[in-house]
N, C-alpha and C positions, 0 to 999 in steps of 0.2 A: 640308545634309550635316553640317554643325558641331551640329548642334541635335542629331540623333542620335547622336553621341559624347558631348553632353553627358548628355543622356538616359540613354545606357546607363551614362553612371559612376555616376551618382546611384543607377539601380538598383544594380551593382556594389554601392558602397559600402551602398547597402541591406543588401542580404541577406548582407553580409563583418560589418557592425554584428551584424544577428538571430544570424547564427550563431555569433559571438563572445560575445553575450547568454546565449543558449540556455548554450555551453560553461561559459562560467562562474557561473552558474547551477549547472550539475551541479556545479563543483569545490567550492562553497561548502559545499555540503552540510549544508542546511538542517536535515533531519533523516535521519534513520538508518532506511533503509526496507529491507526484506526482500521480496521478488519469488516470486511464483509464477507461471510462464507456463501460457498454456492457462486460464485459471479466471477467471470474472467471478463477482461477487456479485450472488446473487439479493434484488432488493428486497425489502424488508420493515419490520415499523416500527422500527425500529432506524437506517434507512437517512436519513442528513444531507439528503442534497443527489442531486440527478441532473442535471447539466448535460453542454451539448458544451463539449469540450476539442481545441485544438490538436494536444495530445501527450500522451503519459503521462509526461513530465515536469512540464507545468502540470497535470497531475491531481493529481499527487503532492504537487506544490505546495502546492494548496488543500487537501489534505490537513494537511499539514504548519505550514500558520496557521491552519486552523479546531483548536484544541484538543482540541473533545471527539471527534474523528475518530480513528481507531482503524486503520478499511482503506478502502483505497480500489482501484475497479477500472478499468482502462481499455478500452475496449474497440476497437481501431484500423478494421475497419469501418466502426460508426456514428460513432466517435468520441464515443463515450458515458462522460463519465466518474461513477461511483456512491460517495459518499463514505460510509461507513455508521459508527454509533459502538460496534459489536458486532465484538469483539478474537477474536470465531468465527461471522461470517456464515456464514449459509447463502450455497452459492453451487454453479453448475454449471462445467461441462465445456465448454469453447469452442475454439475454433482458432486465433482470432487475438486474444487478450486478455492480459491481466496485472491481476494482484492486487499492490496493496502495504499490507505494514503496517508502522506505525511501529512502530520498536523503542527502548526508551529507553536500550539500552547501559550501564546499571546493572542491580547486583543488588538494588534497589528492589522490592518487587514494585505489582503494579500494582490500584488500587482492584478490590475483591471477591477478589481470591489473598491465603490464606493462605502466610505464611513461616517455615519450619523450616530452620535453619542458614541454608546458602545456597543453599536450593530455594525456589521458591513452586510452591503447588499450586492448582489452580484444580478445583473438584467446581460440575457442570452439571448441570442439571434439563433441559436441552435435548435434545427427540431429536434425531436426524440420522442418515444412514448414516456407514459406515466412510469410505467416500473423503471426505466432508465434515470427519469428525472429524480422519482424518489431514490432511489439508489445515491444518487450524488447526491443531493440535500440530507440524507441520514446521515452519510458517510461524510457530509461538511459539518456535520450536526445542527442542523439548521430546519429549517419547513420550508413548502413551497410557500414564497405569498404572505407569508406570515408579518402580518401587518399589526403593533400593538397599539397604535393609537395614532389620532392626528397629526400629532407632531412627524411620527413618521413620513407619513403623504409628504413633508416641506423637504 
């Protein structure tokens, strides 16, 4: 009987540790991610890494030390997480997934965007449909096209 309460604290304190781990983890805030639900990225050569993942927190994560990663998706189903280094994967329409991309929280712009004032513009050679295109311009937080004045056009 004594061995079973020892037992069950051990777990206890297990999974009171994991989910004190996990919590702080989120508050550190490793990097600065932007979420789109409902969306996984569609593989392609672009695409880092495919592994299974925990969580879309450890997805994020790997995201977030791998460097040259860009988005990364979760998928909670398979538990598939897809690390890709294209800051506008191609990617479908899901139910049960999340997209994250890193955001770097400066008005830096980012290798291949041109910068005017305090805009970067990015011009693609990539087809895609609409919901593709919007998907990545939301998640850059940006508009398609979005042109605020003359000056812009130079």
């Amino acid at each position: 009987m004594k061995s079973w309460k020892i037992i069950l604290s051990i777990v206890r304190s297990v999974v009171l540790f994991l989910f004190m781990f996990e919590f702080c983890l989120a508050k550190l805030n490793i990097c600065n991610l932007i979420n789109t639900k409902d969306r996984k990225i569609t593989p392609s050569s672009s695409t880092l890494k495919i592994e299974t993942a925990p969580s879309s927190m450890a997805c994020s994560i790997m995201c977030c030390y791998l460097e040259s990663c860009c988005y990364a998706s979760y998928d909670n189903k398979t538990r598939q997480c897809i690390l890709d280094e294209s800051c506008c994967p191609q990617s479908e329409l899901t139910g049960d997934a999340l997209m994250m991309k890193k955001s770097t929280g400066s008005l830096q712009c980012q290798n291949g965007w041109l910068k005017n004032e305090n805009n970067c513009y990015f011009f693609s050679n990539d087809e895609m449909n609409w919901n593709d295109a919007k998907v990545c311009t939301t998640a850059l937080e940006n508009k398609i096209g979005n042109i605020k004045g003359r000056t812009h056009l130079l």
